[in-house]
LOTI-907310 format. One record per residue: residue in one letter; residue number from 1; y, z, x of N, C-alpha, C, O in turn. Coordinates in steps of 0.1 Angstrom, whole numbers. Layout:
PT r   k  n_c2  n_c3  n_c1 ca_c2 ca_c3 ca_c1  c_c2  c_c3  c_c1  o_c2  o_c3  o_c1
PT a NUM     Y     Z     X     Y     Z     X     Y     Z     X     Y     Z     X
...
END
This chain:
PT r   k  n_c2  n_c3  n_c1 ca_c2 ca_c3 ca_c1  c_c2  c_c3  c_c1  o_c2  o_c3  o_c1
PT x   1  -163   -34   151  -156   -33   138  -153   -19   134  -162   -10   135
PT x   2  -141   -17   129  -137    -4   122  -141     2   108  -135    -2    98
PT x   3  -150    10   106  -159    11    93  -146    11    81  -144     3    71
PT x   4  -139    20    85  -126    24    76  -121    10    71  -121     7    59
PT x   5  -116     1    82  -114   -12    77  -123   -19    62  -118   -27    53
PT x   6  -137   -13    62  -145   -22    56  -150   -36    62  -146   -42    71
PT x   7  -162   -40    50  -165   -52    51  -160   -63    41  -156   -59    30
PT x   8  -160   -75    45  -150   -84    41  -166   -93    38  -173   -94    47
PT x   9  -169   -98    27  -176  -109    16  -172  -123    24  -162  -130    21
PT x  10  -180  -126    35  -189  -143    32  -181  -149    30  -173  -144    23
PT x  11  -178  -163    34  -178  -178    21  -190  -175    17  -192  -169     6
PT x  12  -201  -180    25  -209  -183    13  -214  -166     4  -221  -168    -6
PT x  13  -211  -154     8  -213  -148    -7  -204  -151   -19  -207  -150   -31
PT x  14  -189  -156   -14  -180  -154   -28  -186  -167   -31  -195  -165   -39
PT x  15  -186  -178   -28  -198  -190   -29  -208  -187   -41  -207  -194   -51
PT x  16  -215  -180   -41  -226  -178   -41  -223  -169   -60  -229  -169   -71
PT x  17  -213  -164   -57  -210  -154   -66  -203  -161   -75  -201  -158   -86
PT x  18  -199  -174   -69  -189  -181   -82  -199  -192   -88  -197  -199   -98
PT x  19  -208  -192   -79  -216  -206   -88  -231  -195   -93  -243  -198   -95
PT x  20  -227  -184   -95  -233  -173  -101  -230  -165  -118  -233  -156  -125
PT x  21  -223  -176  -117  -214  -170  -133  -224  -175  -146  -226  -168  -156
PT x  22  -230  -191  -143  -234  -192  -157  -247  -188  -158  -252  -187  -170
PT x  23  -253  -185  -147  -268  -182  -150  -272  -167  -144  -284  -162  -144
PT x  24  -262  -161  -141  -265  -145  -132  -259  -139  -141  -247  -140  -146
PT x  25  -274  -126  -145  -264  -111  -151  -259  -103  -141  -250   -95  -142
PT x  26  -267  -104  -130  -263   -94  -117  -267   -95  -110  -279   -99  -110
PT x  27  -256   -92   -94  -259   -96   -82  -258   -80   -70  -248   -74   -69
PT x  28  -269   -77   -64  -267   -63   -60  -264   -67   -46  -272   -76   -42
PT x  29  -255   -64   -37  -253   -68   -31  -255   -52   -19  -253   -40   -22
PT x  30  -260   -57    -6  -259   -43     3  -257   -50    12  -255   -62    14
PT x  31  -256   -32    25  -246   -39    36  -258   -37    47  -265   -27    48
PT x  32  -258   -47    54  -269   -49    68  -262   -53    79  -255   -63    81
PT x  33  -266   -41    86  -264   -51   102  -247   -51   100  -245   -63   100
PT x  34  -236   -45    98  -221   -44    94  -220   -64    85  -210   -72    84
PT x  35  -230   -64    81  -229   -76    70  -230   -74    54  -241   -73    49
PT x  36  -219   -74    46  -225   -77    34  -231   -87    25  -225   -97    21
PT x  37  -242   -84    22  -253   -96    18  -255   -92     6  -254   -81     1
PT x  38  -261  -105    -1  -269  -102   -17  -287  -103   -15  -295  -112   -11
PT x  39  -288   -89   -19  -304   -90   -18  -313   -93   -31  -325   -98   -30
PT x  40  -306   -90   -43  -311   -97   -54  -305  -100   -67  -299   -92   -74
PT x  41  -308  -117   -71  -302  -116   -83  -311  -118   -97  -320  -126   -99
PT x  42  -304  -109  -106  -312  -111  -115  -304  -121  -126  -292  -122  -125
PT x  43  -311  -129  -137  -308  -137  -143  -304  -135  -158  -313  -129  -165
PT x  44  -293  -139  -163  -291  -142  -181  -303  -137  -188  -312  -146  -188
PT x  45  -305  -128  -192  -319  -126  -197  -319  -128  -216  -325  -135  -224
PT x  46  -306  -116  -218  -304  -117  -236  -292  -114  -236  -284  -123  -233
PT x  47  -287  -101  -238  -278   -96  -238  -270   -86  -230  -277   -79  -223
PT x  48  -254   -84  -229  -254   -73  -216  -261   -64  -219  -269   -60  -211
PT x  49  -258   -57  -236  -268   -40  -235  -281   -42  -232  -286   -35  -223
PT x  50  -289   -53  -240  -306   -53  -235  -314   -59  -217  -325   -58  -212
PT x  51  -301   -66  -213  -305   -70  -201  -300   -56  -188  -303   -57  -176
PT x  52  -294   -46  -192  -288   -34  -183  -300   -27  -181  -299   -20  -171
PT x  53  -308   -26  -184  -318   -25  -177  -329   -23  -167  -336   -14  -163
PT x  54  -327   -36  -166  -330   -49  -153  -324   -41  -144  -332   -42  -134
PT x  55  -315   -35  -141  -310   -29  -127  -314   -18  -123  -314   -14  -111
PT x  56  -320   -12  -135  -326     2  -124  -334     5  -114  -333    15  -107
PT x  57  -342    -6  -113  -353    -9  -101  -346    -8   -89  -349    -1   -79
PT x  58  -333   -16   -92  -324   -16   -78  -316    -2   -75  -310    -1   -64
PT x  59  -316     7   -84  -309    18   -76  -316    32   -69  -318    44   -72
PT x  60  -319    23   -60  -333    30   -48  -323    37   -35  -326    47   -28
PT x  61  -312    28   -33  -302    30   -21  -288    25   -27  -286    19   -37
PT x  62  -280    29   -17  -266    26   -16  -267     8   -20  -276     0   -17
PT x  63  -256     5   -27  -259    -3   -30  -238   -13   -41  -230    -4   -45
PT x  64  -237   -21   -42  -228   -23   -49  -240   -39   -56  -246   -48   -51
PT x  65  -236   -33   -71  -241   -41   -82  -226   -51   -93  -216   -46   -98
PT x  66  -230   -66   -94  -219   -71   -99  -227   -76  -113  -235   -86  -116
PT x  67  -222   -66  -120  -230   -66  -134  -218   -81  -143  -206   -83  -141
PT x  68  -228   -90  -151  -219   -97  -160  -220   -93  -172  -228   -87  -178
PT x  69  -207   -97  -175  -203   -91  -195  -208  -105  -206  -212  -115  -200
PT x  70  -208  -105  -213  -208  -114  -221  -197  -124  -223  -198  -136  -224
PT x  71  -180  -112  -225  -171  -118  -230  -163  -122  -215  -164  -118  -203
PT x  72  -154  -131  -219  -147  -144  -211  -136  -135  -211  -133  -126  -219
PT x  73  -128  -140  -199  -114  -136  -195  -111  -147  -189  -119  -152  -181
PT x  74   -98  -153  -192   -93  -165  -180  -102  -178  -181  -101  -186  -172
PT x  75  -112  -180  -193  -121  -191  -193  -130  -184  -182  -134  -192  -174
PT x  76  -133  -175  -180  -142  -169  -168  -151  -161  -170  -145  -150  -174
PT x  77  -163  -160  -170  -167  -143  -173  -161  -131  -168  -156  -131  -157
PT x  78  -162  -122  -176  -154  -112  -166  -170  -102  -158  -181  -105  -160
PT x  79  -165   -90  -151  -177   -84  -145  -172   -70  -140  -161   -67  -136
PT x  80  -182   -63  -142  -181   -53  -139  -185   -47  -122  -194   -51  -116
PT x  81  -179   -40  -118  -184   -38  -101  -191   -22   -99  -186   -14   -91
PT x  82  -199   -20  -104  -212   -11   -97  -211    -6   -86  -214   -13   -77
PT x  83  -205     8   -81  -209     9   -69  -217    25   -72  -215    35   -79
PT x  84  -230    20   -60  -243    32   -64  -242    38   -51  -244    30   -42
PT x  85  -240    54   -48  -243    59   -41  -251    75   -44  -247    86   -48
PT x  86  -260    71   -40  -266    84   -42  -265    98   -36  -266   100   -24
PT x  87  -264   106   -43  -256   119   -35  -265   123   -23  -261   133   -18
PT x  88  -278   118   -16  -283   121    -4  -283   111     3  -292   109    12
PT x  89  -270   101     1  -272    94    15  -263    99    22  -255   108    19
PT x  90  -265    91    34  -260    94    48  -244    95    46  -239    90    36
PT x  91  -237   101    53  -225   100    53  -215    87    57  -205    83    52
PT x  92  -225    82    69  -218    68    72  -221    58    61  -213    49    59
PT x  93  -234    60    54  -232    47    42  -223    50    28  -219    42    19
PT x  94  -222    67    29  -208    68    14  -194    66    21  -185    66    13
PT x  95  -190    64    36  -181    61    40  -179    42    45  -169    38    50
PT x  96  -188    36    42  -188    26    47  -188    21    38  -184    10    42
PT x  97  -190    18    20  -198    14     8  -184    19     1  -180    12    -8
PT x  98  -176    29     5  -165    30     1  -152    26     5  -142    25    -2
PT x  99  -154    25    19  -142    13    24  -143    -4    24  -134   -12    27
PT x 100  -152    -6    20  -158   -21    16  -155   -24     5  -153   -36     2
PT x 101  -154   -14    -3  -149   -17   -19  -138   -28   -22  -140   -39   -27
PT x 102  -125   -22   -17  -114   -31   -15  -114   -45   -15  -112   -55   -22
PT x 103  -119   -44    -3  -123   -59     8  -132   -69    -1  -130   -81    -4
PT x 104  -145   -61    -7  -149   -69   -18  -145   -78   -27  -147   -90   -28
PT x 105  -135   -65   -38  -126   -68   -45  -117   -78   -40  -118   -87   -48
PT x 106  -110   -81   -32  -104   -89   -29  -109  -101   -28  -104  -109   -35
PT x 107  -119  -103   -19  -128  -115   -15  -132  -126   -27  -130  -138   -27
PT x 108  -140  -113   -38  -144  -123   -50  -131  -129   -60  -130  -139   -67
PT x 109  -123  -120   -57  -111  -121   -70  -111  -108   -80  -119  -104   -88
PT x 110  -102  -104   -78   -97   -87   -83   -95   -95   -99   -97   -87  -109
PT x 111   -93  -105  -102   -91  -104  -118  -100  -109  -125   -99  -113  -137
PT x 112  -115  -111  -116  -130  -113  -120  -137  -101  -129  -146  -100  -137
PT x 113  -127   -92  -123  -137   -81  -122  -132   -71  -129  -122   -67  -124
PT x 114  -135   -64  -142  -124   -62  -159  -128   -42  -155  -119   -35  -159
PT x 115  -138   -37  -150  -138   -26  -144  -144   -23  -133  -150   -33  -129
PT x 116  -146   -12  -125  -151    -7  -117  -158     6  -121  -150    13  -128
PT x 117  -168    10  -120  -179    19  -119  -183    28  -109  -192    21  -104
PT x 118  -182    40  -103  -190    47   -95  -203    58   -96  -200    69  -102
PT x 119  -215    56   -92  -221    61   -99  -230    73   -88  -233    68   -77
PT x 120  -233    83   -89  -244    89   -82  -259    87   -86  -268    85   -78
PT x 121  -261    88   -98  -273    87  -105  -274    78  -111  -265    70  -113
PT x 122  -292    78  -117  -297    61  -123  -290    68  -136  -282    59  -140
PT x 123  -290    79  -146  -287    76  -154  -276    75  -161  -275    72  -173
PT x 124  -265    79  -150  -252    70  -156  -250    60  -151  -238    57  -148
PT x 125  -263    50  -149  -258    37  -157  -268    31  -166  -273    19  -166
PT x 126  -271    44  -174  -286    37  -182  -273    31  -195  -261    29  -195
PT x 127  -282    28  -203  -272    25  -218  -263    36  -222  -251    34  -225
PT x 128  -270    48  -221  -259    60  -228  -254    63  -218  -248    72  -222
PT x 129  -252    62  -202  -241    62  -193  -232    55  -195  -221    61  -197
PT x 130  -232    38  -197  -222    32  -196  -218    32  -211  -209    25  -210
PT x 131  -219    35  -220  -216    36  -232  -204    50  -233  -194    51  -240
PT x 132  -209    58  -227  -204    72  -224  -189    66  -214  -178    70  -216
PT x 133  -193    57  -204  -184    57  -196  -172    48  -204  -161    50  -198
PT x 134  -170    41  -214  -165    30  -222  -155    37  -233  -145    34  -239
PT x 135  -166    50  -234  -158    62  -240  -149    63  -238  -139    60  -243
PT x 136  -151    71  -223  -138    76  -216  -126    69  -220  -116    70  -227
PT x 137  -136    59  -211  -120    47  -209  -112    42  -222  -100    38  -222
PT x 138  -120    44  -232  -112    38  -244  -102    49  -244   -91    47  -240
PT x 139  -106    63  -248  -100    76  -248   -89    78  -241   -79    83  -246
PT x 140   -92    72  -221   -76    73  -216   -80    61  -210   -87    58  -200
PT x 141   -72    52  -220   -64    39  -218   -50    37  -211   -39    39  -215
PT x 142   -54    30  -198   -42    31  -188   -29    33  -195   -28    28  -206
PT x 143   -18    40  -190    -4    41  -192     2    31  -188    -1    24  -178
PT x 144    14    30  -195    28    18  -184    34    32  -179    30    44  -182
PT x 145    44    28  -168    53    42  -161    62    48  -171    66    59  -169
PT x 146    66    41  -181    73    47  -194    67    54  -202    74    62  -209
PT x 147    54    53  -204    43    57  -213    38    73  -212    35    83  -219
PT x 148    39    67  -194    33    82  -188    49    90  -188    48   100  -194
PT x 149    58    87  -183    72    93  -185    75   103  -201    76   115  -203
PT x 150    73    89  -210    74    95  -223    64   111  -229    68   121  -235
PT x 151    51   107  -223    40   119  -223    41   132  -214    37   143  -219
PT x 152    46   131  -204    52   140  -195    63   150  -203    63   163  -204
PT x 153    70   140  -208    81   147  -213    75   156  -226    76   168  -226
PT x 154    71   150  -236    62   152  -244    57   167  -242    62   177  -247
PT x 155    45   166  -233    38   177  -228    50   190  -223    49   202  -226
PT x 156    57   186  -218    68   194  -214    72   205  -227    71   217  -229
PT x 157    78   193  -235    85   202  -245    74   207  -254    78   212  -264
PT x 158    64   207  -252    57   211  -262    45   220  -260    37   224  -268
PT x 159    47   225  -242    44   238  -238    56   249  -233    53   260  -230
PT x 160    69   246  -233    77   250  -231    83   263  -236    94   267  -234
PT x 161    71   270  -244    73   288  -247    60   291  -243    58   303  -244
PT x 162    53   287  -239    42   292  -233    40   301  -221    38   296  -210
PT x 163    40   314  -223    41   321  -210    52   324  -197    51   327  -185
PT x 164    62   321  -205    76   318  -197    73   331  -182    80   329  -173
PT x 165    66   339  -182    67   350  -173    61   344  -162    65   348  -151
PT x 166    50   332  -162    43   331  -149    47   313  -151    50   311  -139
PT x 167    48   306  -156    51   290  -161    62   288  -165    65   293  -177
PT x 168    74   279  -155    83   276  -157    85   260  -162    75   253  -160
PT x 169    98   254  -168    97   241  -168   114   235  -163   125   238  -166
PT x 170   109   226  -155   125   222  -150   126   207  -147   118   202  -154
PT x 171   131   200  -141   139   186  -144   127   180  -133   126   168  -131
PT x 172   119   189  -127   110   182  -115    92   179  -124    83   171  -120
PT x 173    91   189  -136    77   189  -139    79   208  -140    87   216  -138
PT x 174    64   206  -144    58   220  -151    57   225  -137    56   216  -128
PT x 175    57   240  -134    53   250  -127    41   259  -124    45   271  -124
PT x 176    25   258  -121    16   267  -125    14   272  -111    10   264  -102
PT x 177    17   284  -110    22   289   -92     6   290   -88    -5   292   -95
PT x 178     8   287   -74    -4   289   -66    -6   301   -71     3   308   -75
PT x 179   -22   308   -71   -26   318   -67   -27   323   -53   -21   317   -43
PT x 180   -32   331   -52   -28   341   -39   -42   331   -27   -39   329   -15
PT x 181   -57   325   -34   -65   319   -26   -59   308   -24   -66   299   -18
PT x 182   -51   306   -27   -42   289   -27   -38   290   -20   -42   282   -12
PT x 183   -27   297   -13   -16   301    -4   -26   304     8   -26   296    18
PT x 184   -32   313     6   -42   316    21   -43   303    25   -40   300    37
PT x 185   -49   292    17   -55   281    24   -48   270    23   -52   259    26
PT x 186   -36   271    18   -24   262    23   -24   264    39   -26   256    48
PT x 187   -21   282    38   -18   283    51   -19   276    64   -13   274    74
PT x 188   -34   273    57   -43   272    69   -38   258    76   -36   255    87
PT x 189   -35   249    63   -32   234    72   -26   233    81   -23   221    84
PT x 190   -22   245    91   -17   244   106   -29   235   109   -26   224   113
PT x 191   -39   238   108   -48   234   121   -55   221   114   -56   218   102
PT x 192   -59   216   125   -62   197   125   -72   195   113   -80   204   114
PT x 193   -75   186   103   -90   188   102   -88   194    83   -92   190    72
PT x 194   -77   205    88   -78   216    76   -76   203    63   -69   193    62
PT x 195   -88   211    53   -91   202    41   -85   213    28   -91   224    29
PT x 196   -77   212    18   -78   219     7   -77   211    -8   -69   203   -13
PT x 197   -88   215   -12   -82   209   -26   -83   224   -35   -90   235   -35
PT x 198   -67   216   -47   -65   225   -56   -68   223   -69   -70   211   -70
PT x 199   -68   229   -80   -76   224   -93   -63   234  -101   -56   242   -96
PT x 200   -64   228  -114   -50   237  -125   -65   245  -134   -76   242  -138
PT x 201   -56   257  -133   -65   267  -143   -59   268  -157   -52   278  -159
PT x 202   -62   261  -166   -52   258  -180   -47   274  -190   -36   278  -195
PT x 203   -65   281  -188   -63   295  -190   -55   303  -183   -46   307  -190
PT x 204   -54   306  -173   -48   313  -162   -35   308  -163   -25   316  -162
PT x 205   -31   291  -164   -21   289  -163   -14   289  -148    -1   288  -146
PT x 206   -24   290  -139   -20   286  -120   -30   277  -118   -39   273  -125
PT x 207   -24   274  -104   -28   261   -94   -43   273   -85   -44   284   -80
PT x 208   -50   264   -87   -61   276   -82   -69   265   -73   -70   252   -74
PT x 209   -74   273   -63   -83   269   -47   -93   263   -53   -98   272   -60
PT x 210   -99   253   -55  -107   244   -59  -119   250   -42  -127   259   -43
PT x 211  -117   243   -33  -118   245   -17  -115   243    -7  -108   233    -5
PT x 212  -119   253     3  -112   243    19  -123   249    27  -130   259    26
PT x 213  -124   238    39  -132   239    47  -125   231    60  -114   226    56
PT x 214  -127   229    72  -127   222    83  -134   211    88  -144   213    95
PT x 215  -130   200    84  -140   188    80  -131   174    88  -119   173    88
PT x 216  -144   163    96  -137   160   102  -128   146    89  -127   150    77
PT x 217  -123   135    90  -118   127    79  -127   121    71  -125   118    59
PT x 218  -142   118    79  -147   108    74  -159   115    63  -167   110    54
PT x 219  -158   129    66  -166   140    53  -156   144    45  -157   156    42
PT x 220  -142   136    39  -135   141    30  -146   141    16  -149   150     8
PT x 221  -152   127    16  -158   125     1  -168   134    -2  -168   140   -13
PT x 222  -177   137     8  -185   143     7  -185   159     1  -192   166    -7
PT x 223  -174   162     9  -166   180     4  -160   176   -12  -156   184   -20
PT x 224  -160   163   -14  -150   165   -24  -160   160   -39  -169   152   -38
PT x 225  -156   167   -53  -163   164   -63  -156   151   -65  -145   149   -61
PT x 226  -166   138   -73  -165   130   -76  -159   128   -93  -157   117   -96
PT x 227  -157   134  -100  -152   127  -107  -144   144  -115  -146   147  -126
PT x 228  -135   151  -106  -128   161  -110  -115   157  -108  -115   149   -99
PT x 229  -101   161  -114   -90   160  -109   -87   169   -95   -95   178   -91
PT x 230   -81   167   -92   -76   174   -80   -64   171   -73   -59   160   -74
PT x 231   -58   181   -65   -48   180   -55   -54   182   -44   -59   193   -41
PT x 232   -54   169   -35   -60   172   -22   -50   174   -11   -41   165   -11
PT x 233   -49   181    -3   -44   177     9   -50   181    22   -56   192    23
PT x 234   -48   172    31   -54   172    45   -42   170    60   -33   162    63
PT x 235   -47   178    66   -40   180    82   -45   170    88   -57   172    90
PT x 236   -41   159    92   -38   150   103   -37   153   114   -37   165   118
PT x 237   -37   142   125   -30   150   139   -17   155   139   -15   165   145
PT x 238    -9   150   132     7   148   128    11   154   116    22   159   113
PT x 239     0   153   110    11   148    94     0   158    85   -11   160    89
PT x 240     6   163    71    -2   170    61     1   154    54    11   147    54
PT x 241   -14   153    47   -14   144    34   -19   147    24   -29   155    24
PT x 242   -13   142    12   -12   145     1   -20   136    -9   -17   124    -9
PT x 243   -27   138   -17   -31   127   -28   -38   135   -42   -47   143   -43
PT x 244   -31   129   -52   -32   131   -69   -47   125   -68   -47   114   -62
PT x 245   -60   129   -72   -68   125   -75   -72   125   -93   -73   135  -100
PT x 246   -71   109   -98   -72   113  -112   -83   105  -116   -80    94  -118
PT x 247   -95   107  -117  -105    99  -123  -105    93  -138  -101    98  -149
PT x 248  -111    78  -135  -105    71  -147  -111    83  -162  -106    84  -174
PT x 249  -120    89  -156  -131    95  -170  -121   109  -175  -125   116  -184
PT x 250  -106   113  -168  -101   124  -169   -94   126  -184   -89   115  -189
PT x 251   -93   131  -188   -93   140  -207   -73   132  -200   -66   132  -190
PT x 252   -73   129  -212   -56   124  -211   -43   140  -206   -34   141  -198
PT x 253   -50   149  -217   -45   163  -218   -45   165  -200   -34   163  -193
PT x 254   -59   169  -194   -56   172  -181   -47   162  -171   -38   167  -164
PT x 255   -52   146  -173   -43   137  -167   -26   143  -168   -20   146  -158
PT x 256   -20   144  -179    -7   146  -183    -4   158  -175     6   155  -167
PT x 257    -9   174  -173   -12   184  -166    -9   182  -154     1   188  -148
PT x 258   -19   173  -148   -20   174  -131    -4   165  -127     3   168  -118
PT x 259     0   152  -138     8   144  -136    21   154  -134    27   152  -123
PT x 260    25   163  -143    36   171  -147    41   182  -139    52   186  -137
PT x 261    29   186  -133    23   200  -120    29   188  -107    41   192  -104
PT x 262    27   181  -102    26   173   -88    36   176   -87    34   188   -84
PT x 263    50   173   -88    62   176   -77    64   188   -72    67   191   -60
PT x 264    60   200   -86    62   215   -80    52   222   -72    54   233   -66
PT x 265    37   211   -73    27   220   -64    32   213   -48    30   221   -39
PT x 266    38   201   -43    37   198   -33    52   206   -27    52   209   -15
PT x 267    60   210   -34    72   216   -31    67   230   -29    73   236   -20
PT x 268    57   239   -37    54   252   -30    46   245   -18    51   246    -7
PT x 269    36   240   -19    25   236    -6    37   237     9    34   242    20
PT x 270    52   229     4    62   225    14    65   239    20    61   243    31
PT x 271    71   243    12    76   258    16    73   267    29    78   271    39
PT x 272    55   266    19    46   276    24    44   266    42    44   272    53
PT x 273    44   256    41    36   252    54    49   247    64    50   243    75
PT x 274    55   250    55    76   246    63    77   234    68    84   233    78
PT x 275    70   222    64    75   210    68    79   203    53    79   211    44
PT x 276    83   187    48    80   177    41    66   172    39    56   174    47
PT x 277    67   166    31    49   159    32    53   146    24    56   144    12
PT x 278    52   134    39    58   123    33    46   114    29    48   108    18
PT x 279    39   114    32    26   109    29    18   112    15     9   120    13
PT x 280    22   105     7    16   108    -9     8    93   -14     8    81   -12
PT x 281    -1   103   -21    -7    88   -26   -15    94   -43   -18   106   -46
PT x 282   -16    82   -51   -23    86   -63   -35    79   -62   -34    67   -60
PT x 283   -49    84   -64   -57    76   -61   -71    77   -77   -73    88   -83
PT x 284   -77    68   -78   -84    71   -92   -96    77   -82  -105    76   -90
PT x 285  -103    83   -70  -113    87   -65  -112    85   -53  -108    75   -47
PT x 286  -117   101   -47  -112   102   -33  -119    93   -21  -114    95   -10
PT x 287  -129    82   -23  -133    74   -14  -120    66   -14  -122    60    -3
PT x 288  -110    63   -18   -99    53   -18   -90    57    -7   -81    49    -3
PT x 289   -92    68    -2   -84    75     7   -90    74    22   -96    81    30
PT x 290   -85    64    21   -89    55    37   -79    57    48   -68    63    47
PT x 291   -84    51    61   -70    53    71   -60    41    74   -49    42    79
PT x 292   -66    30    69   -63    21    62   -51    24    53   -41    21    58
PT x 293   -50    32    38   -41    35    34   -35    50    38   -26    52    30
PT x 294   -36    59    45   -28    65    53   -19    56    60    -7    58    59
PT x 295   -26    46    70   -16    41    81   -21    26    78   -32    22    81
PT x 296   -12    20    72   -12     3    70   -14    -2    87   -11     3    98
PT x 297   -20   -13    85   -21   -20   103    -6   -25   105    -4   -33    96
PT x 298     1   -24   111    10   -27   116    12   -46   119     6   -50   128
PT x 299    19   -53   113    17   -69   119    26   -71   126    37   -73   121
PT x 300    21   -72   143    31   -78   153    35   -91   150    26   -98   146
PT x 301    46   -95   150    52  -107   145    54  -115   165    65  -112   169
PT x 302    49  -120   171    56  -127   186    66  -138   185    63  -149   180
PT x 303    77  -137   188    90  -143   185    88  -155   200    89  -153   212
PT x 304    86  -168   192    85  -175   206   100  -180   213   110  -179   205
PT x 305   103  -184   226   115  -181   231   120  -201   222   113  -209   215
PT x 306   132  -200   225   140  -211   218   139  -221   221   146  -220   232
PT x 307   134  -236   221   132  -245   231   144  -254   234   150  -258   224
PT x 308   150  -257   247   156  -261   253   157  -274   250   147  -279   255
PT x 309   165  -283   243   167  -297   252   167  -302   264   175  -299   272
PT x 310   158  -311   266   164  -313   280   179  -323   281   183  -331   272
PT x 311   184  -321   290   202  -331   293   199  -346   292   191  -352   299
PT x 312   204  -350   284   205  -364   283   205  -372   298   214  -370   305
PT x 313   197  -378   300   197  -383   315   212  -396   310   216  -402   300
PT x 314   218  -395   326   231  -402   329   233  -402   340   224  -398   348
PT x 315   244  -407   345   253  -410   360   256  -397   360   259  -391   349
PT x 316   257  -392   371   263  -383   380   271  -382   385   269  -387   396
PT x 317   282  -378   383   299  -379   391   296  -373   404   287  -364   405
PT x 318   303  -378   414   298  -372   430   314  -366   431   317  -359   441
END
């Protein structure tokens, strides 16, 4: 099996998870043996805040937790999806625990499940973690594409005497020019491997080298901070790729920023490295950046040949 692919949920776990609704607050599920299994569930105890708890015991290892809410969606409970990795595990289980995600998601029902959670530590998901995390998210409350358009524009006109000497604005997005460490390690993406991420300096007002290193695909996460914005891009065998990292927890202000900056940082990045970079992706956290969504699996379709009638049997003229 292909790790990248992920693991794909059981009948009987989604089974297990659906006749888990009226009596389960949470089901921690890990992966054994390239199987994902549920190793423990804990039960309706009082409430979501006083029963959250109850889970800390379980965040000993890697781990995906399917926390329940109180309130109903769809006549359904809804749930939240936990995923715990601890910043000293192995590389194969933050690359494995993060391509499984998906596949999860899918398996149980993507509209079971009202958020997603990633966590390094026990204490963002004690009470004042997830309370903290509820923050965020109220704070930046998904956009429609008009919303984000409208705000764009917004931001636009409403930095648009700001330092006109080094920050331009034009019909593509804002301008905050690489710095001089940026460009070096643009450079670099000739060679295979080559990793850069870039970060916006709001002070400075440039696109500044966050880092780069020579890393093989499957230590992207690991090089990379978890819950920072960023412009990543990575050398392929073939191809430079590209991906908007915007964490749901990101300040709307920066979100709007990195949104406004993307066409003109990928068009210097182009320049500088003299090709296109067709490969774009926006991702809420760089475990999402699989090979999987680099290169979709291709579905051979086999076209079977046309079946023949056979000739009406008859006399035969001699």
């Amino acid at each position: 099996m292909s790790h990248s692919s992920g693991i794909s949920p059981s009948k009987e776990l989604v089974e297990l998870f659906a006749n888990s609704e009226e009596s389960s607050r949470a089901l921690q599920l890990t992966i054994n043996q390239e199987t994902l299994e549920c190793s423990q569930i804990i039960p309706v105890g009082q409430t979501f805040e006083l029963d959250l708890p109850l889970i800390q015991p379980l965040l000993e290892k890697p781990c995906f937790i399917l926390y329940r809410k109180d309130s109903k969606s769809l006549d359904s409970f809804a749930w939240i999806l936990i995923q715990f990795i601890p910043e000293n595990s192995a590389v194969r289980d933050k690359m494995l625990y993060a391509a499984t995600k998906a596949a999860l998601l899918k398996g149980i029902g993507e509209s079971k499940v009202q958020e997603t959670i990633f966590a390094t530590k026990k204490d963002e998901l004690s009470l004042k973690g997830i309370k903290s995390f509820y923050a965020h998210l109220d704070a930046n409350a998904p956009l429609t594409d008009r919303e984000k358009e409208q705000n764009e524009h917004k931001l636009m006109e409403a930095t648009a005497g700001i330092s006109i000497s080094t920050r331009s604005t034009n019909a593509s997005g804002i301008n905050f020019p690489l710095s001089d460490d940026a460009k070096s390690a643009i450079a670099a993406l000739s060679n295979v491997n080559e990793l850069v991420l870039l970060t916006i300096d709001t002070d400075k007002e440039t696109t500044e080298l966050l880092k780069s290193s020579n890393v093989p695909f499957e230590k992207i996460v690991s090089e990379s901070p978890a819950l920072t914005p960023l412009f990543l891009f990575y050398k392929m065998d073939n191809d430079v790729v590209f991906s908007y990292v915007s964490p749901p927890q990101t300040k709307i202000k920066e979100r709007m920023l990195f949104a406004a900056s993307r066409s003109t940082v990928i068009s210097s990045v182009e320049q500088i490295i003299g090709t296109s970079i067709s490969k774009k992706f926006e991702i809420d956290s760089v475990d999402e950046l699989t090979a999987e969504l680099i290169d979709p699996p291709v579905e051979v379709t086999v076209s079977k040949p046309a079946f023949s009638k056979p000739a009406r049997p008859g006399r035969r003229n001699n």
